[in-house]
N, C-alpha and C positions, 0 to 999 in steps of 0.2 A: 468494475473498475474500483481499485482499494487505493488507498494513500493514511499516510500514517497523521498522527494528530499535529507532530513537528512542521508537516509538510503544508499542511493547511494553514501553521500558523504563518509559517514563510512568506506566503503569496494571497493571493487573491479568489483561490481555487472556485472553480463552478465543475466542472468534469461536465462538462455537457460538450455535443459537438456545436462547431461554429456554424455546420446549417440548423436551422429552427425544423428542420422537414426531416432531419434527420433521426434512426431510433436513439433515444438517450438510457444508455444500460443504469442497471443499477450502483448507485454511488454508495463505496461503504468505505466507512471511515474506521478505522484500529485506534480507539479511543478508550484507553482503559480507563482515566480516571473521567472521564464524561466531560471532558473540558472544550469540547467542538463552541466557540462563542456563536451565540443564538444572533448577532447581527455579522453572520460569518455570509460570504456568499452563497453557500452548500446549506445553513439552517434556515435561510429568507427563500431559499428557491426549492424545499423540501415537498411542500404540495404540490409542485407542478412536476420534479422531476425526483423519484424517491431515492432516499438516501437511507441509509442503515448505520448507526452507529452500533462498532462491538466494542461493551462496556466490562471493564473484570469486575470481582467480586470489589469490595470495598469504595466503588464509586458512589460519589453523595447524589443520594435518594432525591434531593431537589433539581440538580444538574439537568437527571436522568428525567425525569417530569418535565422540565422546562423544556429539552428537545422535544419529547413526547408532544409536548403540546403544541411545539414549533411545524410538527408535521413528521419530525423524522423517526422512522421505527427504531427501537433498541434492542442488540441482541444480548443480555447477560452470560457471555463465555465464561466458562471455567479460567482462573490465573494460572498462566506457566509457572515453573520454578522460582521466575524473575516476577514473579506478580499481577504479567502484564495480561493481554488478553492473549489465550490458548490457541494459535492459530488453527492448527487439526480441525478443533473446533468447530470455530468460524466458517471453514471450508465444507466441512460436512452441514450446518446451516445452512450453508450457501448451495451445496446441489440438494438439499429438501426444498428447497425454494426455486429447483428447476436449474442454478446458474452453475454451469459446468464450464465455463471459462473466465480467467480473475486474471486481470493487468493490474499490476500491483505497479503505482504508477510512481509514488512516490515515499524517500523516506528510505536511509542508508541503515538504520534498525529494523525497521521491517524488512527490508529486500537480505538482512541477514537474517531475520528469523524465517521470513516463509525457504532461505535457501540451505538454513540448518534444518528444517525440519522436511524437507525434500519435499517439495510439493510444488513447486517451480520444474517445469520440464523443458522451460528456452528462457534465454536470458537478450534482450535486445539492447542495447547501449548506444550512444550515440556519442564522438568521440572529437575533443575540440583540437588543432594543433598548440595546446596550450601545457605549461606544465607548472602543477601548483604543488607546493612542499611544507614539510613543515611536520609538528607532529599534531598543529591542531587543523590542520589543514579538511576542510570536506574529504569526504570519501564515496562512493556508490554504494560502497558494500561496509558495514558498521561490524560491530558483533566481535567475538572472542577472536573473531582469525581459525589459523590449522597450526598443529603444533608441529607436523610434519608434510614434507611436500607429499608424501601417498598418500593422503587423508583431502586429497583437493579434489573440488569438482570439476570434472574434466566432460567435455563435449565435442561437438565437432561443429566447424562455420559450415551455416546456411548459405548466409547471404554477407558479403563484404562491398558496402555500396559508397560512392565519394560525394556527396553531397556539400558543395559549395567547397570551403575549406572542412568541413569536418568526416565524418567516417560513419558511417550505419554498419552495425553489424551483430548479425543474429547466429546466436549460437544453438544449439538443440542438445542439452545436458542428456550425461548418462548417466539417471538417477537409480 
């Protein structure tokens, strides 16, 4: 389960599930400059349930220690173009470590980088009857956009499901 460093700072994050009995996957945090705070829920619950922070180049050497020391491992990724952490990377870290499935859970810069770099193969959304505008409006999906519509990632619906007022629905990209 990944989420980005924005996303953690938003909320209250644990990535754990709600039963205790239940398996708790690894939590990894896209954390370039190393800024996950050490009384964060994800850095006090680090020994019980592991968490992975990926650090880029130029993150401060004490940051990176004080998680370390907190309990949570650090991966040092290569920086993209943009500085940030090199997702490719990360991914290939991640199945030498066995982990061959990534819910990339939150985080509209992330969910555009791991879906520029094609490495998302379903995209699941969940859909409010609500409609927000604006140009600084949130977004799901962050990142430079397509400069043309043939340049889109196109898929096909799995599943379109009604949940209360809102909409589940899972697509299976064709990467």
């Amino acid at each position: 389960m990944s989420t980005s460093s924005g996303s953690w700072r938003a909320g209250c994050w644990r990535l754990t599930s709600a039963d205790p009995s239940a398996f708790t996957p690894l939590r990894v945090v896209v954390d370039s400059a190393a800024r996950l705070p050490l009384e964060s829920n994800l850095a006090r619950t680090a020994r019980a349930h592991a968490v992975l922070v990926a650090v880029a180049p130029g993150a401060a050497a004490d940051r990176v220690a004080a998680l370390e020391a907190a309990g949570c491992a650090v991966f040092h990724a290569p920086a993209d173009a943009r500085g940030r952490v090199e997702l490719r990377a990360l991914f290939a870290h991640l199945v030498g470590r066995g982990v061959h499935s990534v819910l990339v859970e939150g985080g509209s810069r992330l969910a555009a980088s791991a879906l520029e770099a094609r490495l998302a193969d379903e995209v699941r959304a969940y859909v409010a009857p609500a409609l927000i505008g604006g140009a600084g409006a949130p977004t799901p999906v962050a990142g430079e956009g397509i400069a043309d519509i043939a340049a889109t990632l196109r898929g096909e619906w799995q599943e379109v499901e009604r949940i209360g007022p809102d909409l589940f629905l899972r697509m299976r990209l064709r990467i």
